[in-house]
N, C-alpha and C positions, 0 to 999 in steps of 0.2 A: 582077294588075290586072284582076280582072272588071269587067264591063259594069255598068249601074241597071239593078239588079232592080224591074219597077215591079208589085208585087204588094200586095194592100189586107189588112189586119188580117186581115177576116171573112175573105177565101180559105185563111187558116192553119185557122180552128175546127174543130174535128170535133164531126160530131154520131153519135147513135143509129146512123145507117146506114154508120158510117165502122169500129163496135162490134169491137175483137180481142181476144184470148184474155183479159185482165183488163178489167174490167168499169171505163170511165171516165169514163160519162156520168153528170154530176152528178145525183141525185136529190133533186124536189122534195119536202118533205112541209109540209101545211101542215093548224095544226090550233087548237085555240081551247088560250088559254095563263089558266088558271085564276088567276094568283100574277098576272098584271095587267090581265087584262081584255082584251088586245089578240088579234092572229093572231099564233102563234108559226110561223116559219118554220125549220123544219132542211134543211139541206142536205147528202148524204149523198154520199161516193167510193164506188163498192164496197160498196153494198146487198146487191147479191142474190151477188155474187162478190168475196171482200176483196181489196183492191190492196194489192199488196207496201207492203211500208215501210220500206225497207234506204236507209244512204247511198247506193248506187248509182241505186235506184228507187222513187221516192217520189211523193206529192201536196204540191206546197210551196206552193201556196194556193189559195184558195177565194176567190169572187168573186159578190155579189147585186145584181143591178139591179130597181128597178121600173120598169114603164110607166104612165104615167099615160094616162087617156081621149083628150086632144090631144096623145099621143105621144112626150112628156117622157121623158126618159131619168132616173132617180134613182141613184144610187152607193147603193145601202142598208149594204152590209158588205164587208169583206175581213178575209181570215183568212190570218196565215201560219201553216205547218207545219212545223216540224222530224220530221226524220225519224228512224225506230225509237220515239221519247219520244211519240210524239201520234198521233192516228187524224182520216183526212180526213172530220171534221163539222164544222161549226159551225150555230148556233143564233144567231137575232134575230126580236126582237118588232116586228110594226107594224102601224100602221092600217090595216086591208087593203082598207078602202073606196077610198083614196086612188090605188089601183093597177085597170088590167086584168087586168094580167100579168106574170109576175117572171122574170128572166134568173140563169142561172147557170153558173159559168164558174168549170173547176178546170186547173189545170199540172200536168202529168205531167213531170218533170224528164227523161225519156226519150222521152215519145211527144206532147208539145203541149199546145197548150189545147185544152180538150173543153167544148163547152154544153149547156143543154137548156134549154125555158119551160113552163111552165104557166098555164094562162089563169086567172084569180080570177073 
């Protein structure tokens, strides 16, 4: 019969400077997507260092926000992931005028949620 935890969402995230031995901080890439015309956004687990992908320890989703100019929060994507069958990317297209700057946010089924932003 523990105590209320009164702890807020953002105090769980990890960012870049939280970085251990596997590589969990989502990577932005953002690049012009020829097949429609728009900003193709990929978001990448384990760019420069691959993150395991065993039932045990996996990426079981992926998560894109944008920000708009007056600070709007957008849902852009979510990806689920099954593990061993899939690799922690996904890919979506969008207006990228319409945004500042985009959020990204992946689950490490062992070590949390992990963020990162980049500014457009």
């Amino acid at each position: 019969m523990g105590g209320v935890i009164n702890m807020k969402f953002g105090e769980l995230i990890k960012g870049a400077d939280k970085e251990g031995k596997e590589k969990h901080v989502p990577f932005i890439e953002v690049k012009h997507c020829a097949g429609c015309n728009e900003t193709e956004i990929t978001v990448i687990v384990g760019k420069e260092v691959k993150h395991p992908n065993t039932v045990e320890h996996h990426i079981a989703w992926i998560q894109l926000y944008g920000v708009k100019e007056n600070g709007q929060l957008i849902h852009l994507m979510s990806a689920d992931l099954a593990p061993v069958v899939s690799e922690p990317c996904a890919h979506i297209c969008i207006k990228k005028d319409q945004f500042k700057s985009l959020i990204a946010l992946e689950y490490c089924n062992l070590h949390g949620v992990w963020e990162n932003t980049v500014d457009l």
